[in-house]
KOLMI-24608 format. One record per residue (C-alpha): residue number from 1; chain; x, y, z. Coordinates in steps of 0.001 Angstrom, whole numbers, padded with zeros to 6 digits, m for minus. Layout:
KOLMI-24608
PT  gumi  bami        X        Y        Z
PT   NUM     A        X        Y        Z
...
end
This chain:
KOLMI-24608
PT  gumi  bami        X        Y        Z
PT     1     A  m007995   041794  m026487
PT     2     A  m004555   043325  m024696
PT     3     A  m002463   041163  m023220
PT     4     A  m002705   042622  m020216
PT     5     A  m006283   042653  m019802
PT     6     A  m006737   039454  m020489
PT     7     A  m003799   038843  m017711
PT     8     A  m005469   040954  m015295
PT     9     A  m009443   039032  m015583
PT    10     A  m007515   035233  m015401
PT    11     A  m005651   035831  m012424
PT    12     A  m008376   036621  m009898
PT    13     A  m009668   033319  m010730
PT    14     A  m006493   031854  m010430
PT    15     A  m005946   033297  m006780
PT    16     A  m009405   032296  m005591
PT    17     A  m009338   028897  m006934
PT    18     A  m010116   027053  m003653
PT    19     A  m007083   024996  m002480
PT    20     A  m007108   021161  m003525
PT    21     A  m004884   018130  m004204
PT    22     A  m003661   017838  m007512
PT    23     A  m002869   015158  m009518
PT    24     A  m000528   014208  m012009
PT    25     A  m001682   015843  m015025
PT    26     A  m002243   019530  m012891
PT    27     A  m006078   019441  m012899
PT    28     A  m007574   019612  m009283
PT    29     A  m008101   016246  m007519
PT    30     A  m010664   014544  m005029
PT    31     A  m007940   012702  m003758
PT    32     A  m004562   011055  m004949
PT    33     A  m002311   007870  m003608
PT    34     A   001518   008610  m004406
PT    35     A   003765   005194  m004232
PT    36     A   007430   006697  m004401
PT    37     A   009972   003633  m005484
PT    38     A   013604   002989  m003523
PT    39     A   016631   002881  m005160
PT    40     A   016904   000026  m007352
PT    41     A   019949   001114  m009488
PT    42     A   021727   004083  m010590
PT    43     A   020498   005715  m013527
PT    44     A   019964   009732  m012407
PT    45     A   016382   009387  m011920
PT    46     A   016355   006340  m009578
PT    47     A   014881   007010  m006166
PT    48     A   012827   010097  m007158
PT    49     A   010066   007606  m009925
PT    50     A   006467   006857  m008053
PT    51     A   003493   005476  m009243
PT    52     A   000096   007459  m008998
PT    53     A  m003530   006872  m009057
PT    54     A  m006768   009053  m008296
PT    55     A  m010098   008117  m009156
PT    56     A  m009741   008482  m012830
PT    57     A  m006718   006199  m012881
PT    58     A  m008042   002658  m012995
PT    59     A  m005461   001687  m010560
PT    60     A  m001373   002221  m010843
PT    61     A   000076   004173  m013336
PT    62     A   003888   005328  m013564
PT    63     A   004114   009121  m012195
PT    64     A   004370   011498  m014511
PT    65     A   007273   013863  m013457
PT    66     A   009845   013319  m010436
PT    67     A   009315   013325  m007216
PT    68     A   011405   016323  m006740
PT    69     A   009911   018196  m009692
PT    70     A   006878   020525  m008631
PT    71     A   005400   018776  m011885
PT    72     A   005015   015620  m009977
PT    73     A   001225   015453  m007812
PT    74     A   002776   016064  m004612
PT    75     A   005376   018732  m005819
PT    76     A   001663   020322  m007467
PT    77     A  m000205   019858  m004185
PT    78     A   002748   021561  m001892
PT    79     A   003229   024452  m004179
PT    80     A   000238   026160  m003384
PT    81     A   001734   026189   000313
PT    82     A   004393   028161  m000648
PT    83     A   002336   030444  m002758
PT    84     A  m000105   031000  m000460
PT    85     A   001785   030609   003167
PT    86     A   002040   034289   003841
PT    87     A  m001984   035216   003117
PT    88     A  m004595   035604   006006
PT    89     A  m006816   033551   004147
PT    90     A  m005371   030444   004426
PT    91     A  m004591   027950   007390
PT    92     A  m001896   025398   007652
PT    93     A   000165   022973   009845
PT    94     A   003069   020955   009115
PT    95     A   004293   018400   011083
PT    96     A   006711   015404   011219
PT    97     A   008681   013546   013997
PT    98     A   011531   014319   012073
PT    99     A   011472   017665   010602
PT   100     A   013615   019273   008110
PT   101     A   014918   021609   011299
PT   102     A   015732   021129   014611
PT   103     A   016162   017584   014680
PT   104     A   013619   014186   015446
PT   105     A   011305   013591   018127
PT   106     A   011206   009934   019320
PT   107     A   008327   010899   022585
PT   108     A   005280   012244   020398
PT   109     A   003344   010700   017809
PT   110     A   005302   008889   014937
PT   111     A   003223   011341   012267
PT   112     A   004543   013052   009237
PT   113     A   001546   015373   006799
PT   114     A   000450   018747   005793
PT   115     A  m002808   020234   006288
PT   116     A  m003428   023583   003895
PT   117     A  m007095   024743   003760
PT   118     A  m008950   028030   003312
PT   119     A  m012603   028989   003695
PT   120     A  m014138   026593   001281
PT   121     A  m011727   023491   001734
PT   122     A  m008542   022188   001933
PT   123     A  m006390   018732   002079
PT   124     A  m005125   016546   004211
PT   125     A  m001913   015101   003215
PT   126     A  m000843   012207   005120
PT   127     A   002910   010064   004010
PT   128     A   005704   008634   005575
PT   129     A   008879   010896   004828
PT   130     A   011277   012138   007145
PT   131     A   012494   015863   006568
PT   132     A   009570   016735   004688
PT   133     A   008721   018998   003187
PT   134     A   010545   022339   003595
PT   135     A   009017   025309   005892
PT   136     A   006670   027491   003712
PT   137     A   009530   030014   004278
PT   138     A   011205   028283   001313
PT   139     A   010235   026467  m001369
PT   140     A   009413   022922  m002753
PT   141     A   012254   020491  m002193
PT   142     A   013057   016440  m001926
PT   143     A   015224   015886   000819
PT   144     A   018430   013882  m000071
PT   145     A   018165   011524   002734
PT   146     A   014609   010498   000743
PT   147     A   016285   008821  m002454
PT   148     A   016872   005619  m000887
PT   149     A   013950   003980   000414
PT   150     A   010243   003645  m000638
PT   151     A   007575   006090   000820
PT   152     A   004050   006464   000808
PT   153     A   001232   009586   000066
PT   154     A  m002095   009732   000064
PT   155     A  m004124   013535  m000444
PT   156     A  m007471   014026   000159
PT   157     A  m009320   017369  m000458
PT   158     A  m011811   017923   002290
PT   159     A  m014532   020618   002409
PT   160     A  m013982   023055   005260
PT   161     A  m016574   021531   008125
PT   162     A  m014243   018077   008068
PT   163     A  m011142   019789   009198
PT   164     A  m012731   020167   012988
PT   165     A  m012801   016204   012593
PT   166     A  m009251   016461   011265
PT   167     A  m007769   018815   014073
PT   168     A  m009336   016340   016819
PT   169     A  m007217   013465   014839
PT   170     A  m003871   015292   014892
PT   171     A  m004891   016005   018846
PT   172     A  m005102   012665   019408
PT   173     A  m001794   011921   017133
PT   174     A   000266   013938   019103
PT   175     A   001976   015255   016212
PT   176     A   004890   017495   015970
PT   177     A   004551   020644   014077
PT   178     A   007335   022622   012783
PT   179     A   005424   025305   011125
PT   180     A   002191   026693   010801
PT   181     A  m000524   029799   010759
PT   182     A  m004327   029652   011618
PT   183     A  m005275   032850   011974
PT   184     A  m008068   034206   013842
PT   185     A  m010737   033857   011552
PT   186     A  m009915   029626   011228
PT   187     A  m009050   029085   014875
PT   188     A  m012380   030253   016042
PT   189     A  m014254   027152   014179
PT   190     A  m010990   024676   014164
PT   191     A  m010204   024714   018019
PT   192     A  m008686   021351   018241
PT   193     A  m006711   021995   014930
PT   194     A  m005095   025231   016612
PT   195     A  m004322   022801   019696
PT   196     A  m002452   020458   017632
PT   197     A  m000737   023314   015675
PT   198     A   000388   024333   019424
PT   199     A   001814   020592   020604
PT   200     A  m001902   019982   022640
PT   201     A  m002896   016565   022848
PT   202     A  m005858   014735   024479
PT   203     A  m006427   014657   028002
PT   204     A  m008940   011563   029068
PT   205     A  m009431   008186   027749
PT   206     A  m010714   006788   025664
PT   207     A  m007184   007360   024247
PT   208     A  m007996   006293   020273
PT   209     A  m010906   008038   018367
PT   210     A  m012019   006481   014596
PT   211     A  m013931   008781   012123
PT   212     A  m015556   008427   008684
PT   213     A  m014463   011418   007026
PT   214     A  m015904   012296   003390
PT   215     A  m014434   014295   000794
PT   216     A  m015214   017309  m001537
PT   217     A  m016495   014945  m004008
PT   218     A  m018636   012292  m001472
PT   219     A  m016354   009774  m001044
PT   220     A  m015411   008476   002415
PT   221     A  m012562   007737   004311
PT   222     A  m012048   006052   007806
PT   223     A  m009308   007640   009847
PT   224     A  m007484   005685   013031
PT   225     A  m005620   008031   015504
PT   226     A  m004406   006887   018458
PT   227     A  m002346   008379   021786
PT   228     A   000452   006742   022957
PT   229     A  m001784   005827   025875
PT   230     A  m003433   003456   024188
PT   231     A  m000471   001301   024505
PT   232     A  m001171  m000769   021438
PT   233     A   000013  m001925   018113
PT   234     A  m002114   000274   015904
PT   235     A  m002885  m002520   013125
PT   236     A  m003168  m006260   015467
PT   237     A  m004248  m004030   018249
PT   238     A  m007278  m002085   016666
PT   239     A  m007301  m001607   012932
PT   240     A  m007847  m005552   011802
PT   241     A  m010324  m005871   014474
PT   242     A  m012506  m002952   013109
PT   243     A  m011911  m004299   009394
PT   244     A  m012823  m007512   010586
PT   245     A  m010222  m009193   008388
PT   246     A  m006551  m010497   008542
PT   247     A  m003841  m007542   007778
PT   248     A  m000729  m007203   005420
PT   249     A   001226  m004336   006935
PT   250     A   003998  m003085   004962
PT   251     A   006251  m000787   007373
PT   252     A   010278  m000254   008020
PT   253     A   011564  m003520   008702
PT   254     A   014834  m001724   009952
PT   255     A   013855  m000601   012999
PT   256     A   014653  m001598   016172
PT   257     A   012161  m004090   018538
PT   258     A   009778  m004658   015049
PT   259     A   006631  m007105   016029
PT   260     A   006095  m009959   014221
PT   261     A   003359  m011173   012726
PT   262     A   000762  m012046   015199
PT   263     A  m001715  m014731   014922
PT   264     A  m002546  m014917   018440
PT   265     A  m006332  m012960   017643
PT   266     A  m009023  m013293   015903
PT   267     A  m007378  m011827   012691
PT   268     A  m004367  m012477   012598
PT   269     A  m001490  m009465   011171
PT   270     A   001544  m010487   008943
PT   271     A   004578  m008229   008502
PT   272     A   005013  m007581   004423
PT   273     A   008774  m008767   003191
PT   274     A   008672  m008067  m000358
PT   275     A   006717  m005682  m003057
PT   276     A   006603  m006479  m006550
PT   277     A   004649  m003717  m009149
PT   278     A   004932  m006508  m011493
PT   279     A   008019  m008405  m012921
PT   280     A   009907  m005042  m013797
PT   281     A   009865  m003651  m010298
PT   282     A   010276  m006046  m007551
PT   283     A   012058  m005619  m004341
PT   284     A   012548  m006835  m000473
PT   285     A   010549  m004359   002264
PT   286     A   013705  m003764   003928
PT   287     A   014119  m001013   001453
PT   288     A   010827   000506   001686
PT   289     A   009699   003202   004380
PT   290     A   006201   003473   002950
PT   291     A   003416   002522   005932
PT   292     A   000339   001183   004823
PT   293     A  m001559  m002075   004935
PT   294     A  m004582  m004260   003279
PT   295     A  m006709  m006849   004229
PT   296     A  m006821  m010083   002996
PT   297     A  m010783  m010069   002571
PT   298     A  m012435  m008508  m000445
PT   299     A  m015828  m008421   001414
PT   300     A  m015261  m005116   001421
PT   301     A  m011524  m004675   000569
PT   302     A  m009923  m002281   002305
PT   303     A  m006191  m000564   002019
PT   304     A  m005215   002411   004797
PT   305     A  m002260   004462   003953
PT   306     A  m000403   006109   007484
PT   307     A   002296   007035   009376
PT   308     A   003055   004088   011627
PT   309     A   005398   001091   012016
PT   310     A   004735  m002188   014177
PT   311     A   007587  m002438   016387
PT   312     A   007746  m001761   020420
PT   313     A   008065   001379   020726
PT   314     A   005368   002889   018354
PT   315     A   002978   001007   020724
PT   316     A   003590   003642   022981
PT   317     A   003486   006611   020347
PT   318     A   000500   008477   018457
PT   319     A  m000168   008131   014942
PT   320     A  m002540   006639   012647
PT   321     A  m003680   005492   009160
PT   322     A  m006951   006537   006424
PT   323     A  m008458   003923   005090
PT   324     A  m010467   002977   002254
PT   325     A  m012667   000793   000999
PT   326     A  m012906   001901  m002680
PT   327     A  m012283  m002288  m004435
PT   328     A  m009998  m000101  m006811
PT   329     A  m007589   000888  m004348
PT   330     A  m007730  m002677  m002360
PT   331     A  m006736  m004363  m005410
PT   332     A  m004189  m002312  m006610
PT   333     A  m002356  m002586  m003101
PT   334     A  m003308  m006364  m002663
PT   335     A  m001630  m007329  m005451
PT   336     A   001623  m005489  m004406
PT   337     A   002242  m008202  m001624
PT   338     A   004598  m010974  m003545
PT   339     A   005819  m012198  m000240
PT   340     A   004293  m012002   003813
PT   341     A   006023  m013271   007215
PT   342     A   004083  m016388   008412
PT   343     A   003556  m016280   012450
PT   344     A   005455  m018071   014818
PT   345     A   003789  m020668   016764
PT   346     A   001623  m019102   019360
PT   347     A   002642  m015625   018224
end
């Protein structure tokens, strides 16, 4: 057969191939975790090596590309944004408190992720880096200020119907988009995705909103979104209490007015200091940006990967975390803890 011909009947299943995460070895995904490292030393590829898992994983496994190679799961996932960004079937909304352009916002919700979907499904991207990624005017990038410090990922591909429960998260996130396009066609059965595209939030208490979302493949995922109004650490102040179980929260350590850990409730919430991936990568939290947290209990085990620090002023911000309860993915982030703050007295 011509080369051409055979050119011509691949690529309209190519184009149609409904939009997905992808994982590290370019097939489509149900849903991926990305763990990039910090900076440990100074060989080239230091501060752009992760470690992966999906389903098929059986836990951590070292990435397979760079983080700023479109190779790499998340440079995979993001390309088909800027492949796709200028179509009318396809819907999407980035958004981050600090965006690659026009500078940070410190007032709405402390939320960073990409949503990309068409008529059959789409994913929700959720991590913790700031400047990222590039408008879908341009083209797959790692920021530079990114090398440094640890950040987290998780992708989920959703079928179509879950991304009216997705748009009423990001409503109640207040995120911060910096570029997106829902045409017509999508806006008319996404309304509260279209509101968050447009800086909308919620109106009326209550002001946090928890949903069991399930993906292409069946699996389920709990999401936490909360409005600065509820006036709240998201983790000692909601998320424990729901899991029933004491929390390991591993957030930015750095920032100013960070809570400690609190053993004043019923669960009690300890602030991560150091992550170890085993004895070749081990290293203090104060170099890590990722946000995510387990519980202690295995009865189910749960691990919920987010957007949000514990310090002062996020208690008055939006933002949130997906959990789930998969004892794969609790173990492989339980056993990342190799050191916890213990509470002060009556704290």
């Amino acid at each position: 057969m011509p080369l051409q011909i055979l050119i011509s009947l691949i690529l309209p299943g190519l184009c149609s191939a409904a939009i997905s995460c992808y994982g590290d070895h370019g097939q489509p995904v149900d849903w991926f975790i990305v763990y990039k490292l910090p900076r440990l030393d100074h060989t080239p590829e230091t501060g752009v090596t992760y470690m992966y898992q999906d389903s098929n994983s059986g836990g951590w496994a070292h990435g397979a590309a760079l983080m700023n190679s479109t190779e790499s799961a998340v440079g995979r996932t993001l390309s088909q944004l800027y492949q796709s960004s200028k179509s009318k079937n396809v819907a999407y909304v980035l958004y981050n408190d600090q965006p690659p352009v026009n500078g940070s916002n410190a007032i709405r919700g402390h939320t960073k992720g990409v949503v990309l979907l068409d008529k059959k499904q789409g994913f929700w991207l959720v991590h913790s880096t700031p400047h990222f990624p590039p408008p879908s005017s341009q083209k797959y990038d790692w920021p530079l200020n990114a090398f440094q410090n640890g950040q987290s990922f998780i992708c989920v591909t959703y079928p179509y119907a879950q991304f009216i429960e997705i748009g009423t998260q990001l409503m109640y996130n207040t995120i911060t988009p910096y570029d997106s396009s829902i045409p017509s066609t999508f806006s008319d059965d996404l309304p509260d995705l279209t509101s968050a595209a447009m800086k909308k939030k919620v109106t009326k208490s209550p002001w946090n909103r928890q949903v069991t979302l399930t993906s292409a493949g069946g699996k389920q995922f709990t999401s936490f979104a909360k409005d600065g109004r509820f006036g709240d650490d998201l983790y000692s102040g909601w998320v424990s209490e729901v899991l029933k179980s004491d929390l390991y929260v591993q957030f930015w350590l750095n920032s100013r007015g960070i809570l400690l850990s609190n053993c004043s409730l019923t669960y009690h919430t300890y602030d991560v200091a150091a992550i170890s991936f085993g004895s070749s990568v081990s290293y203090s939290s104060h170099k890590d940006h990722s946000k995510w947290c387990v519980t202690s209990s295995d009865s189910p085990g749960w691990a919920c990967i987010g957007d949000m620090n514990r310090d002062l002023e996020e208690m008055q911000r939006g933002g949130g975390t997906l959990c789930s309860s998969d004892p794969r993915i609790w173990k492989s982030f339980k056993t990342l803890v190799s050191k916890y703050s213990e509470c002060l007295k009556n704290v």
